[in-house]
BATOR-221407 format. One record per residue (C-alpha): residue in one letter; x, y, z. Coordinates in steps of 0.5 Angstrom, whole numbers, padded with zeros to 4 digits, always signed. Example, Ala and Ser with C-alpha at 12.3 -4.5 7.8 and 13.67 -1.06 7.14 Angstrom:
# residues 2
A+0025-0009+0016S+0027-0002+0014
This chain:
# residues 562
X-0043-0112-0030X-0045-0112-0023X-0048-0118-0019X-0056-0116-0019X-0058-0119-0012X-0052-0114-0009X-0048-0110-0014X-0042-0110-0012X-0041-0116-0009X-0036-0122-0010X-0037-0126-0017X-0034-0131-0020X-0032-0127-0025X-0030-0122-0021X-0027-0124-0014X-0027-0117-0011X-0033-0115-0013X-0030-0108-0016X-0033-0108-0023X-0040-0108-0020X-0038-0102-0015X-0036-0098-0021X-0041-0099-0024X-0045-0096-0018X-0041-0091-0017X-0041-0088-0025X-0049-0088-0024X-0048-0083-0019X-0045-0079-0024X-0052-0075-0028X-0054-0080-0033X-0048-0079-0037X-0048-0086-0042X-0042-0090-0045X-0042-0094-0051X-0044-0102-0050X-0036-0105-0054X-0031-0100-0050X-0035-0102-0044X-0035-0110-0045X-0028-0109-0048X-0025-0105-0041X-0030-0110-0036X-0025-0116-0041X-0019-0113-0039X-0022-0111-0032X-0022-0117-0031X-0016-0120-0033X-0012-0115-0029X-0016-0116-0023X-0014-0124-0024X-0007-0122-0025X-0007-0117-0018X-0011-0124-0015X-0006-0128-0016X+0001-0124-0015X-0002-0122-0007X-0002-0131-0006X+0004-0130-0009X+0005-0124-0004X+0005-0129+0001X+0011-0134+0001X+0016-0133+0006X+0021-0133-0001X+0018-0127-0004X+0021-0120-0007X+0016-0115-0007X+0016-0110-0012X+0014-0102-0010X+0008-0100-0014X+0010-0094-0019X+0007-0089-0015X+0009-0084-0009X+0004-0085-0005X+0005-0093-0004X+0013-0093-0005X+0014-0094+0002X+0017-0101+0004X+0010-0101+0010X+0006-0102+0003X+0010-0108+0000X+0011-0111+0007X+0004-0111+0008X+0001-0116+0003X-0007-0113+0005X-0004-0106+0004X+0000-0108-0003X-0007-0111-0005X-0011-0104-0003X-0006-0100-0007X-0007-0105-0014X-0014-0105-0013X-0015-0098-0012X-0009-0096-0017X-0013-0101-0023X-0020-0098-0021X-0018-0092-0022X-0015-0093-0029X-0021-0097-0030X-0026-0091-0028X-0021-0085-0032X-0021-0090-0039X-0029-0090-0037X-0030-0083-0037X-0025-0083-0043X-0030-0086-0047X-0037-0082-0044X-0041-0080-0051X-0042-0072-0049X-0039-0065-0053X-0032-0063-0050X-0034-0060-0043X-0038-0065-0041X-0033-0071-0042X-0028-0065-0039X-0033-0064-0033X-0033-0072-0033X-0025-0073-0033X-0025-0068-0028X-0030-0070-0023X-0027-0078-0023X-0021-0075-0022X-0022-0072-0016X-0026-0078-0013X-0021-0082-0015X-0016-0079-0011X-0020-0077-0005X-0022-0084-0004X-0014-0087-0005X-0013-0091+0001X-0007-0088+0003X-0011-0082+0006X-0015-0086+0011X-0011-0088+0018X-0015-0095+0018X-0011-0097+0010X-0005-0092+0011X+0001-0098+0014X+0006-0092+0013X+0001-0088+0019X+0000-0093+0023X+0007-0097+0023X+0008-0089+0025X+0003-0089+0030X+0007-0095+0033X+0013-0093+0034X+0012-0086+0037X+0007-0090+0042X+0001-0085+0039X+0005-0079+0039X+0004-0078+0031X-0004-0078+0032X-0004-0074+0038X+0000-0068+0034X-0003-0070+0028X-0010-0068+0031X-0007-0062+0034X-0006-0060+0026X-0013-0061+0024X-0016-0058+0031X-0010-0051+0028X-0013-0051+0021X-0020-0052+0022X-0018-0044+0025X-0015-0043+0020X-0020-0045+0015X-0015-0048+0011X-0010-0055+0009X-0002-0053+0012X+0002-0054+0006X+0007-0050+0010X+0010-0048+0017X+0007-0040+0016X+0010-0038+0022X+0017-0038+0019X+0015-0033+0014X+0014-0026+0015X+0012-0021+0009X+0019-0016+0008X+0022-0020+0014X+0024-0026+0009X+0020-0026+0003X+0018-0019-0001X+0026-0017+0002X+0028-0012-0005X+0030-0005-0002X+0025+0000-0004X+0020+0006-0003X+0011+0006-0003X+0012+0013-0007X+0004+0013-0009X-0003+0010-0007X-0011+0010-0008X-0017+0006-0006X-0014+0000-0011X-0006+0000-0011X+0001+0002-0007X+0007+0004-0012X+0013+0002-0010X+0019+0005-0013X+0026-0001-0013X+0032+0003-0010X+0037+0002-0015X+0043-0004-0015X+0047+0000-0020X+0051+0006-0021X+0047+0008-0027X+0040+0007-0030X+0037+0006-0037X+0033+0013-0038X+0027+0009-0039X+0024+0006-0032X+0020-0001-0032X+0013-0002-0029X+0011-0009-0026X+0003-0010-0026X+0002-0017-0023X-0005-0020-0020X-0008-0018-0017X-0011-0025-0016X-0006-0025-0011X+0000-0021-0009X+0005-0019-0012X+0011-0021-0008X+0011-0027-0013X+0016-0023-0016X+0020-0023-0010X+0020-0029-0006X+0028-0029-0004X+0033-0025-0007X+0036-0031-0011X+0029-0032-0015X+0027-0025-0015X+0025-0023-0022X+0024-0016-0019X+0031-0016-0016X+0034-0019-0022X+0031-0014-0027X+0034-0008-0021X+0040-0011-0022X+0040-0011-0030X+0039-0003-0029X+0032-0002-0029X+0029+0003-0026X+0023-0001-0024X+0016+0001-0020X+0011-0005-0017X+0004-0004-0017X+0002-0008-0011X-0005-0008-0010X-0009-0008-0004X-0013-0014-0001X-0020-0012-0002X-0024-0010+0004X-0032-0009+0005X-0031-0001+0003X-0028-0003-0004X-0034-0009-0006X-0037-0005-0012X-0031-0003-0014X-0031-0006-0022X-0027-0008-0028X-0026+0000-0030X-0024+0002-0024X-0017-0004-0025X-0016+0000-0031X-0017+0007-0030X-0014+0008-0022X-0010+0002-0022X-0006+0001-0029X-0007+0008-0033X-0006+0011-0026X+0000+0007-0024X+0003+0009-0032X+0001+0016-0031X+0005+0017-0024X+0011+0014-0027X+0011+0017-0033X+0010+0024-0029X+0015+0022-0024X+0021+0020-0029X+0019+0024-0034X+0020+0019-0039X+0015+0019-0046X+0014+0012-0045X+0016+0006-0041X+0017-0001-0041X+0012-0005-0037X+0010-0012-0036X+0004-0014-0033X+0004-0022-0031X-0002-0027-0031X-0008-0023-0030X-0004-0017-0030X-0002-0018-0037X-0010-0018-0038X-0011-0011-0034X-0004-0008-0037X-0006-0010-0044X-0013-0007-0044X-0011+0000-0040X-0006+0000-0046X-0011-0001-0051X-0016+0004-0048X-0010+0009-0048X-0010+0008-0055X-0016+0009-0056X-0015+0016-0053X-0009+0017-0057X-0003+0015-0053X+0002+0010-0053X+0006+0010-0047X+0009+0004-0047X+0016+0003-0051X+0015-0005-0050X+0010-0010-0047X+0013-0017-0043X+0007-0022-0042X+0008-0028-0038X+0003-0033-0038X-0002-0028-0040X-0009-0030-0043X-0012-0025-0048X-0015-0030-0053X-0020-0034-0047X-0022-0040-0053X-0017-0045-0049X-0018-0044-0042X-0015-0050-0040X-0018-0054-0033X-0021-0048-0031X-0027-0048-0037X-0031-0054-0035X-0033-0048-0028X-0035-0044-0033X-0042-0044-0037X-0047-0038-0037X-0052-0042-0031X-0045-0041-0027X-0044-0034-0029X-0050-0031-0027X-0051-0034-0021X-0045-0031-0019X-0048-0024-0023X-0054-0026-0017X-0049-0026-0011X-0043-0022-0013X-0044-0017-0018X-0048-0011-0019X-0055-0014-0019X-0055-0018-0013X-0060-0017-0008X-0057-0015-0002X-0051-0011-0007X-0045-0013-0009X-0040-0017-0006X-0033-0020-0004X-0030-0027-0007X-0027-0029-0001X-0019-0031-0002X-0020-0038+0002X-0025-0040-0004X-0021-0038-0011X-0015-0041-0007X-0018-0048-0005X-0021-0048-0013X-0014-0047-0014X-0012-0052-0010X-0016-0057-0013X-0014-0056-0019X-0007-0061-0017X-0011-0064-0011X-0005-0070-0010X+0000-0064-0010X-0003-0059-0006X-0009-0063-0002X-0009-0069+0000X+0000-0071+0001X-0002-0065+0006X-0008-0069+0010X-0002-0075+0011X+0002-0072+0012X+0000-0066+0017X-0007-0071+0020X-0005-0078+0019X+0003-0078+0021X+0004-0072+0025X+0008-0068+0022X+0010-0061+0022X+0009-0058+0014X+0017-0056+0011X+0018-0048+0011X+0016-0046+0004X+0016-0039+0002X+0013-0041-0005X+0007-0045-0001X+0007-0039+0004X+0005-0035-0001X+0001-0039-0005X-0004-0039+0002X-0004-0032+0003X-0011-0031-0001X-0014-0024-0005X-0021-0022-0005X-0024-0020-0010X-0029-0015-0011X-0035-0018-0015X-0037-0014-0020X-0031-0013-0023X-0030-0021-0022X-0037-0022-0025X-0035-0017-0031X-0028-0021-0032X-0031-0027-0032X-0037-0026-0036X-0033-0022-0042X-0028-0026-0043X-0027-0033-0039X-0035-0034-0042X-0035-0030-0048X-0028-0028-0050X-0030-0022-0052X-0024-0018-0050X-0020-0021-0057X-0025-0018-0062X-0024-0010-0064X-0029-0006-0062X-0034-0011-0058X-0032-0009-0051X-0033-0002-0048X-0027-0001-0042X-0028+0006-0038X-0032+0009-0044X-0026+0008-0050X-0028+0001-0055X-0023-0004-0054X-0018-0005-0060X-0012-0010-0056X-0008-0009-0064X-0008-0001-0063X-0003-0002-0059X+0004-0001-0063X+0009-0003-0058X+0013-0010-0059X+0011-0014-0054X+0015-0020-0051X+0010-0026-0049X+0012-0033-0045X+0009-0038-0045X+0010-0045-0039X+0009-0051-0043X+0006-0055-0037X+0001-0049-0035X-0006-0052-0033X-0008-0044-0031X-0006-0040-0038X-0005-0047-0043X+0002-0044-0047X-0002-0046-0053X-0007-0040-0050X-0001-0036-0049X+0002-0036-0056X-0005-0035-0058X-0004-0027-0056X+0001-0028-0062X-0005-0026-0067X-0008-0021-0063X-0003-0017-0062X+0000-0013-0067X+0007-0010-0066X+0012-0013-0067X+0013-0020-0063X+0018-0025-0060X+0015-0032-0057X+0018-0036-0052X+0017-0042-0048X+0019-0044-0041X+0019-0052-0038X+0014-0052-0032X+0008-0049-0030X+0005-0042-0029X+0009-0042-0023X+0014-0045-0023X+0016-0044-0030X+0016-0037-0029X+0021-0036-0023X+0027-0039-0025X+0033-0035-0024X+0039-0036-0029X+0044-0038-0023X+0040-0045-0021X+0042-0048-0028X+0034-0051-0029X+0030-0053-0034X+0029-0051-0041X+0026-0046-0045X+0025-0045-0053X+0026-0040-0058X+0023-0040-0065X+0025-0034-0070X+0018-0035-0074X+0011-0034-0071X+0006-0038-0075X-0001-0038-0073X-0001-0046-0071X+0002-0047-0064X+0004-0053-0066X+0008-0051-0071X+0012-0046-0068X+0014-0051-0063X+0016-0057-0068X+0021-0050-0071X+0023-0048-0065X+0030-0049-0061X+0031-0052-0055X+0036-0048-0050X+0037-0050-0042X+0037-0047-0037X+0033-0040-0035X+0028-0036-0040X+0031-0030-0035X+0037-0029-0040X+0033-0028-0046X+0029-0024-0044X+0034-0018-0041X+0037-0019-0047X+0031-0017-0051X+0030-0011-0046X+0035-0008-0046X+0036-0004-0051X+0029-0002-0050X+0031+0002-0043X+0035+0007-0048X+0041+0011-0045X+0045+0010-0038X+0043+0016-0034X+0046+0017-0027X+0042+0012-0022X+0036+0018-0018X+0039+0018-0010X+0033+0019-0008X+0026+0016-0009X+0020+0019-0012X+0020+0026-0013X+0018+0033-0010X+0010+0031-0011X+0011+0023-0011X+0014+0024-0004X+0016+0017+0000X+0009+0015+0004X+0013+0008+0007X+0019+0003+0006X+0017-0002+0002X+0014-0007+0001X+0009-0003+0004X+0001-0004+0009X-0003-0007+0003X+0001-0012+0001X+0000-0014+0008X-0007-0014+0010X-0010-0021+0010X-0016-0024+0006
């Protein structure tokens, strides 16, 4: 596979000598085999590829030839065809790359490992591309050129900003300021705690239905995900469908709030918020909606409720939501029990020096990473090596205003449920004193799922279909876990499914499904509806003579920085 006196030099057989880095490069990767004939079958076809790359660049070289963009956003830019060295740079990181993910493919290993190995691969091979070096980027360098250094001058000014910042600029964050132009809809903080601020929405409507609606968001981020603009609000939506509608913002925690634990998100953050808008509107029951891990800390104060005897919730909405944590997606090959009790060691309650805080900027870099193509390196180009400015983008500018989370209650969450699943199982978990049954809770529950979500994979959401026992309606949205979910009706995008029957297999239910364009957002507000009950005169006020208004929303909490 390599030349033996110099791994990775030219051969023969292997004009570029690439093979033979590859192979070195895989040794770096902790012992992890390959089968002998998969192996010889993709050195084979290495080969005849490379030949092919080969002899296209002579042919690059013609004063008559008609160069072809490569299939790929990074090289489609005409600098790359123009230079017959860069086009060939391209082909051969492009076919290395394919080769190195058919190799890790084919590792022998149990499913975490060969999930551990494409992930690694993966992240090698597109922070090795070389349009994100200046000396292999023409498109930079052309750039360079014509600005007489200007671009590289303005991209150090970039790197030198966000080295300060400790972050890539994925967007012009000075354009964007928390309820100046994003987290806009009009209402009222009419409670707080250590844990939360409860905003009240003014009404959009001459009247409202009689039951109120509660939004628990993450608290893994902020909550204005729900309220970036007024033309993709979901908050602001669900106001205008004539929801009296209140919002749990959680605050950014601080060294005063470290040790705080999963029992404390429960009973003073969503069973408190329950409380106070069921005493404020007097309403029996309430209709809620808890997103992403929101959705895991609605449903689990919901079913400690139920343990004590009460059912306060007329309906649950669940979007990407993990209750079933079998399938995590990408984020699985992060968790094992080594990683889990090292965090347990530095974060959690039996850490030498006490609990700590998982800082914001680490689990929006993980995050990041996730997509590192999207959200890293197009960046790094374009900020770093072209000088650009980065667009205003309210959904990036959101996307980098991190969370910090106390450790113990990271460090419960992510043993409990992340590692052993456990929250699933009636009975298993103890939450603020009550064993956990998620199928005690009776309300119907509307759960949705995006069909491109690599944080809450759509078949995990359907997943909650069997531990949920009300009654059920499962809808999928086109998209991701962002992106899927804020889709408002009025933009005509993409796509969402329905199906009438909830069979155990997913994919069954996808295969009966019918496929409806536009935004899930109409589904949803149809089935709401007739849960909110009767008109009533909209309140004139917020709050009450006891819930008294503290402050305009969006509130303090929301903009504190991690």
């Amino acid at each position: 596979m390599t030349n033996k006196r110099n791994p990775g030099t030219a051969t023969p057989t292997d004009p570029a000598g690439a093979f033979g880095a590859i192979g070195e490069f895989w040794k770096t990767l902790g012992g992890v085999t390959l089968p002998a004939d998969p192996l010889a079958a993709m050195q084979g076809e290495y080969l005849k590829n490379v030949t092919q790359i080969w002899n296209d660049s002579l042919q690059r070289l013609q004063p008559d030839s008609t160069a072809k963009p490569l299939p790929d956003r990074r090289f489609a830019a005409q600098p790359w065809m123009q230079n017959p060295a860069a086009a060939y740079t391209a082909q051969m990181y492009l076919l290395n790359a394919r080769t190195l993910m058919d190799m890790a493919e084919n590792v022998q290993g149990d499913a975490k490992t060969k999930a551990r190995v494409r992930f690694a691969v993966q992240q090698w091979i597109d922070a090795t591309s070389p349009s994100n070096f200046l000396a292999f980027n023409p498109e930079a360098l052309q750039k360079a050129i014509d600005t007489k250094g200007e671009s590289l001058t303005a991209g150090m000014g970039h790197l030198l900003e966000d080295l300060k910042k400790g972050h890539v600029s994925q967007t012009d964050e000075t354009v964007f300021e928390v309820g100046r132009n994003v987290a806009t809809t009009e209402g009222t903080v009419i409670f707080e705690n250590a844990l939360f601020q409860l905003i009240e929405y003014t009404p959009l409507t001459a009247k409202v239905h009689e039951r109120p609606m509660l939004f628990v968001p993450p608290c893994i981020n902020k909550y204005y995900i729900l309220d970036l603009q007024p033309e993709n609000s979901v908050i602001r939506y669900t106001v205008e469908q004539g929801h009296r509608t209140f919002v749990v913002s959680w605050r950014n925690p601080d060294e005063s709030l470290k040790a705080t634990t999963w029992d404390d998100y429960i009973q003073d953050g969503a069973i408190r918020a329950i409380e106070v808008v069921r005493e404020l509107t007097g309403a029996d029951t309430i209709n809620t909606l808890g997103f992403c891990v929101g959705g895991t800390i609605l449903s689990t104060a919901l079913a400690v409720l139920a343990a004590r005897g009460e059912q306060p919730a007329n309906s649950v909405t669940l979007l990407t939501t993990l209750l079933d944590f079998q399938d995590t997606g990408i984020l699985d090959i992060f968790v094992d029990e080594s990683s889990v009790r090292l965090r347990e060691m530095t974060l959690g309650d039996q850490a030498p020096g006490g609990p700590g805080l998982l800082k914001g900027q680490e689990l929006a870099t993980t995050f990041s990473f996730l997509r590192p193509n999207d959200l890293v390196w197009n960046y790094v180009v374009a900020n770093y090596l072209k000088g650009e400015s980065p667009p205003p983008f309210d959904l990036l500018y959101w996307n980098g205003d991190s969370t910090n989370l106390p450790g113990p209650m990271y460090c419960w969450y992510l043993r409990h449920t992340y590692l052993q699943n456990e929250l699933k199982q009636p009975g298993k978990l103890t939450v603020c004193g009550e064993k956990v049954d998620l199928g005690a809770i009776q309300a119907p529950v509307y759960i949705y799922g995006s069909r491109e979500d690599h944080i809450v994979p759509w078949k995990a959401a359907y997943a909650s279909t069997r531990v949920l026992q009300g009654k059920k309606r499962f809808v999928l949205g086109a998209s991701g876990h962002i992106a899927g979910v804020i889709n408002p009706p009025a933009k005509g995008k993409r796509s969402h499914w329905i199906g009438s029957q909830l069979p155990a297999d997913a994919d069954a239910w996808f295969d009966g499904a019918t496929e409806h364009p536009g935004s899930w957002w109409t589904d949803w507000s149809a089935w709401l509806k007739p849960m909110g009950g009767k008109q009533v005169p909209a309140p004139k006020t917020p709050g009450s003579r006891k819930f008294k208004a503290i402050e305009p929303a969006p509130g303090r909490y929301v903009k504190a920085k991690a």
